[in-house]
BAMAR-75983 format. One line per field, with one value per residue: residue number from 1; residue in one letter; x negated, z, y of N, C-alpha, C, O in turn. Coordinates in steps of 0.05 Angstrom, whole numbers. Last residue first. Example, Ala and Ser with C-alpha at 12.3 -4.5 7.8 and 13.67 -1.06 7.14 Angstrom:
<atoms>
resi <- [2; 1]
resn <- [S; A]
nxx <- [-257; -264]
nzz <- [142; 156]
nyy <- [-45; -114]
caxx <- [-273; -246]
cazz <- [143; 156]
cayy <- [-21; -90]
cxx <- [-258; -264]
czz <- [157; 156]
cyy <- [1; -66]
oxx <- [-268; -285]
ozz <- [161; 169]
oyy <- [23; -66]
</atoms>
This chain:
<atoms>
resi <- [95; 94; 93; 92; 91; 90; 89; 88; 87; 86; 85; 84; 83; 82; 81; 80; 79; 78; 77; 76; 75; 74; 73; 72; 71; 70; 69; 68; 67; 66; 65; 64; 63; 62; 61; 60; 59; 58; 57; 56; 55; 54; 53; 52; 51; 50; 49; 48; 47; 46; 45; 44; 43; 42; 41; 40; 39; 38; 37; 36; 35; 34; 33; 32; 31; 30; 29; 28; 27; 26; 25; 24; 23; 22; 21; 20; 19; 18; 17; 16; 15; 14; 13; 12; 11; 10; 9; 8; 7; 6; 5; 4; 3; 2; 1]
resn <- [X; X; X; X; X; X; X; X; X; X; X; X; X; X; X; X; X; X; X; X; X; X; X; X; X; X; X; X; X; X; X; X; X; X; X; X; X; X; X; X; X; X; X; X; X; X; X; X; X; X; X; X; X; X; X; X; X; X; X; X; X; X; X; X; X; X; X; X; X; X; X; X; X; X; X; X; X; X; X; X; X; X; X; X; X; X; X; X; X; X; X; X; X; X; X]
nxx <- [524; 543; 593; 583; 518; 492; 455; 431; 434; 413; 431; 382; 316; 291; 280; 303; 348; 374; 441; 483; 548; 576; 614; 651; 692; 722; 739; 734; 755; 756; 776; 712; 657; 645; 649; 698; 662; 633; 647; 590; 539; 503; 496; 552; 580; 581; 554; 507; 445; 418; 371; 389; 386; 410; 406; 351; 335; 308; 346; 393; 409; 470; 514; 561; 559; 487; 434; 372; 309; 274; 268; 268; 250; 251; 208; 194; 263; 305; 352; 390; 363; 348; 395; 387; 319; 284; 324; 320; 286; 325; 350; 390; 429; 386; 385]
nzz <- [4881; 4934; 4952; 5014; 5019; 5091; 5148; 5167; 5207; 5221; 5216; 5200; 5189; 5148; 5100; 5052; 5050; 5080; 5104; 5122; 5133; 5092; 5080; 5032; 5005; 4939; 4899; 4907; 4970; 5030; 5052; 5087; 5092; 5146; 5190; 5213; 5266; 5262; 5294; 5323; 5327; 5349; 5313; 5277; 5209; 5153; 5103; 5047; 5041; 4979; 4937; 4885; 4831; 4812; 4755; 4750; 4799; 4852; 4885; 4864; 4814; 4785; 4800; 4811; 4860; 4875; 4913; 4932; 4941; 5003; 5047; 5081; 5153; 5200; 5236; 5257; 5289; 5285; 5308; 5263; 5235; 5283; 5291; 5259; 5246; 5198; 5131; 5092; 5054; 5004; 4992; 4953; 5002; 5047; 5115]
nyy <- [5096; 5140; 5167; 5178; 5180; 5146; 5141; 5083; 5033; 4979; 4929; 4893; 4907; 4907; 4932; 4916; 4939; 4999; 5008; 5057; 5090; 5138; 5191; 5238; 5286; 5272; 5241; 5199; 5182; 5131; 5084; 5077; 5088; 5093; 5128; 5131; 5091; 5035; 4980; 4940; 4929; 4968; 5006; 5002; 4998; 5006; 4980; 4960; 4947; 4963; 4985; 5025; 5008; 4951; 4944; 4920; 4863; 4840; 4844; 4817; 4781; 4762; 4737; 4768; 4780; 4777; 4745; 4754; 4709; 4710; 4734; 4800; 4806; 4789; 4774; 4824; 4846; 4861; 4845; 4824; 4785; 4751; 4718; 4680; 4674; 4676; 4680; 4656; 4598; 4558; 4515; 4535; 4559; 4593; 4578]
caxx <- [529; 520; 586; 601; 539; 493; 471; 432; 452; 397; 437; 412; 346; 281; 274; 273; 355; 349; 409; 475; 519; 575; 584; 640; 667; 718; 740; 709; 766; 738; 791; 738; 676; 657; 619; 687; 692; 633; 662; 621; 562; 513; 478; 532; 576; 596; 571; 539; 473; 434; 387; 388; 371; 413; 424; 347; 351; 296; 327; 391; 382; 448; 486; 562; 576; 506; 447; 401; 331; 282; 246; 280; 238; 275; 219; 183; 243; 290; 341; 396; 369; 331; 387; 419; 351; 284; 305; 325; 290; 299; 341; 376; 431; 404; 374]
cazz <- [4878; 4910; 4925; 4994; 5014; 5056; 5132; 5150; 5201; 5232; 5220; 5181; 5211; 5163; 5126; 5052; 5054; 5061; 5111; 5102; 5143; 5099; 5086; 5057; 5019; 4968; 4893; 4888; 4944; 5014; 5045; 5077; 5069; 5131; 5173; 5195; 5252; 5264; 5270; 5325; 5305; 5359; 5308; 5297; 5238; 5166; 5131; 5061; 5057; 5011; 4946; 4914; 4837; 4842; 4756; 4749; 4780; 4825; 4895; 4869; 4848; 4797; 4793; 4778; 4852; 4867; 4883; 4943; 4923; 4983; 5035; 5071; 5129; 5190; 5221; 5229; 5283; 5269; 5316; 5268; 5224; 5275; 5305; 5255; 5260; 5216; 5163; 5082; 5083; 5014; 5007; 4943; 4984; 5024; 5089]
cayy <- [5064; 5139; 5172; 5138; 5193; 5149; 5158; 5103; 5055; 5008; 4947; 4903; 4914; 4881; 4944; 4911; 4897; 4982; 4997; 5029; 5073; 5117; 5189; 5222; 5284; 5290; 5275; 5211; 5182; 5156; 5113; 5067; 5088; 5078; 5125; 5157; 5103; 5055; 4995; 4955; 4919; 4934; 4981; 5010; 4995; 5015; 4961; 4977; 4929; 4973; 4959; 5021; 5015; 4957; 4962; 4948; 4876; 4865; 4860; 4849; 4775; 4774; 4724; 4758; 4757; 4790; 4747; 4759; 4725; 4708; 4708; 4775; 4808; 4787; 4762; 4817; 4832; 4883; 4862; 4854; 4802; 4769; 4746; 4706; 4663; 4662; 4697; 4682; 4614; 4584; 4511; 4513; 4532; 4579; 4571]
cxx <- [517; 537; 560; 600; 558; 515; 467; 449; 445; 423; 439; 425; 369; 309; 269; 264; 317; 352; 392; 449; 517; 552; 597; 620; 656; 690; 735; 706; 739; 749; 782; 765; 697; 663; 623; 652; 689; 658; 650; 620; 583; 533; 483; 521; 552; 599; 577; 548; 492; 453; 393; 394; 368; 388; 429; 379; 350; 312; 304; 373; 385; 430; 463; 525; 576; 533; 472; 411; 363; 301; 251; 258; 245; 265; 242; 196; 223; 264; 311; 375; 383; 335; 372; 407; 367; 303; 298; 317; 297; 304; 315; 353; 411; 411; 395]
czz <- [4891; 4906; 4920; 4963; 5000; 5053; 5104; 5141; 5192; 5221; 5230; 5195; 5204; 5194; 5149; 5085; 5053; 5066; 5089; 5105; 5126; 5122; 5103; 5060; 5035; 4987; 4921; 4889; 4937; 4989; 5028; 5071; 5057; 5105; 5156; 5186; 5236; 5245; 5278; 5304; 5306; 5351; 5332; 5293; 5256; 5192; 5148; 5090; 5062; 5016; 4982; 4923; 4870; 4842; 4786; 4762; 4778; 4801; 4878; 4883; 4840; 4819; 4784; 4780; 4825; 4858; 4890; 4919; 4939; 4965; 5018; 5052; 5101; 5155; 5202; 5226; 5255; 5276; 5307; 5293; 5235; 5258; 5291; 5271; 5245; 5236; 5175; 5107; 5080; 5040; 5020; 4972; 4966; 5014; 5068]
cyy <- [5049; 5102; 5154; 5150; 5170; 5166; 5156; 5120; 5073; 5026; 4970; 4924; 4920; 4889; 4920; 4910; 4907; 4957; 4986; 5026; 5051; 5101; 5156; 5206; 5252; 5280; 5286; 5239; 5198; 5158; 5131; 5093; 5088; 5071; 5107; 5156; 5130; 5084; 5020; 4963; 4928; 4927; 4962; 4992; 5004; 5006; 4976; 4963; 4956; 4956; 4963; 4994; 5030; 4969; 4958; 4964; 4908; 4871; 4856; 4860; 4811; 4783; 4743; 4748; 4759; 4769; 4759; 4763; 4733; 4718; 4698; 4762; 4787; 4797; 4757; 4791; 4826; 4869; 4872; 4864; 4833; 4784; 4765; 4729; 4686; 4641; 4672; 4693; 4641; 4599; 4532; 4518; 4514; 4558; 4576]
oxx <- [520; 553; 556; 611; 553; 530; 446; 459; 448; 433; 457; 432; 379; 314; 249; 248; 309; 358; 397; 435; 533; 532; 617; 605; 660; 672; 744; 688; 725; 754; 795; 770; 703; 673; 602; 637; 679; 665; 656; 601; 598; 549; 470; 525; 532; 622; 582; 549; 488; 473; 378; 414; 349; 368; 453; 381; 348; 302; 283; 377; 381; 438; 441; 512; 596; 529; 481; 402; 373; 310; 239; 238; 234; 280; 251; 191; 235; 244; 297; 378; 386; 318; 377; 409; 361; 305; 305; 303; 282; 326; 296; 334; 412; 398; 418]
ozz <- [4889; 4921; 4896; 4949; 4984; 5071; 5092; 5120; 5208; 5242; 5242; 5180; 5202; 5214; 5164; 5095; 5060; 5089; 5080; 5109; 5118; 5119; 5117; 5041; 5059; 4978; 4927; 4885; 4954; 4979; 5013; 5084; 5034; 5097; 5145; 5180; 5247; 5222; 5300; 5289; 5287; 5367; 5334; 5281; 5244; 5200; 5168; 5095; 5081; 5002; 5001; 4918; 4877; 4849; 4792; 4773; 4798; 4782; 4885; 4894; 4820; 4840; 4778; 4759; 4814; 4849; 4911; 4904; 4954; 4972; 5011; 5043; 5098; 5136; 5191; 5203; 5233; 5269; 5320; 5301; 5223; 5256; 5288; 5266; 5228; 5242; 5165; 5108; 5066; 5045; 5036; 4962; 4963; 5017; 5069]
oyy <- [5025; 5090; 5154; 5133; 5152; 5171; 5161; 5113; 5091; 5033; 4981; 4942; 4942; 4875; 4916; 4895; 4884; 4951; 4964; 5046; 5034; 5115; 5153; 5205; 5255; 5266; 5308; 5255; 5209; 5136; 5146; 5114; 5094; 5050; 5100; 5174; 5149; 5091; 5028; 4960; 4923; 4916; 4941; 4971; 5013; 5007; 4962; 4939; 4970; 4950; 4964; 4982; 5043; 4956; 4959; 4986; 4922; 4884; 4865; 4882; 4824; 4791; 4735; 4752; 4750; 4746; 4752; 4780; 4717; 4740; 4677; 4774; 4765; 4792; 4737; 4785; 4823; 4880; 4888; 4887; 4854; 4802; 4788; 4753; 4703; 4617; 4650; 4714; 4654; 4610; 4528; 4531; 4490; 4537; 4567]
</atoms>
């Protein structure tokens, strides 16, 4: 539950195995208070996280290190999808 008391899943689990219950149930706010799943300036809304999908580190899907001026590719998952972490290929360029 959140704090003011809205169900965001079912369990912990169901967020990574992609259960319909993981389908979120409510607002996800930003550390300046913004709900980023209708704010205009998260016109992707993506969990970043750089792991497999049994949570390990996935290595060189990361982000980490990446500078603007070169190539790389991150894993990140739609927050709509309902499997945090399916692992999408992103470019660490988009916001």
């Amino acid at each position: 539950l959140a704090p003011q008391g809205q169900l965001l899943a079912k369990s912990w689990s169901s967020l990574f195995e992609g259960s319909a219950s993981a389908t979120l149930r409510g607002p996800i706010y930003s550390f300046n208070g913004r709900n980023i799943l209708t704010d205009l300036l998260w016109p992707q809304r993506l969990a970043w996280h750089g792991s497999t999908p049994r949570g390990s580190h996935a290595r060189r899907r990361d982000c980490q290190g990446w500078r603007s001026s070169g190539p790389g590719e991150g894993l990140a998952t739609p927050l709509g999808e309902g499997r945090l972490l399916s692992g999408h290929r992103h470019n660490c360029s988009e916001a």
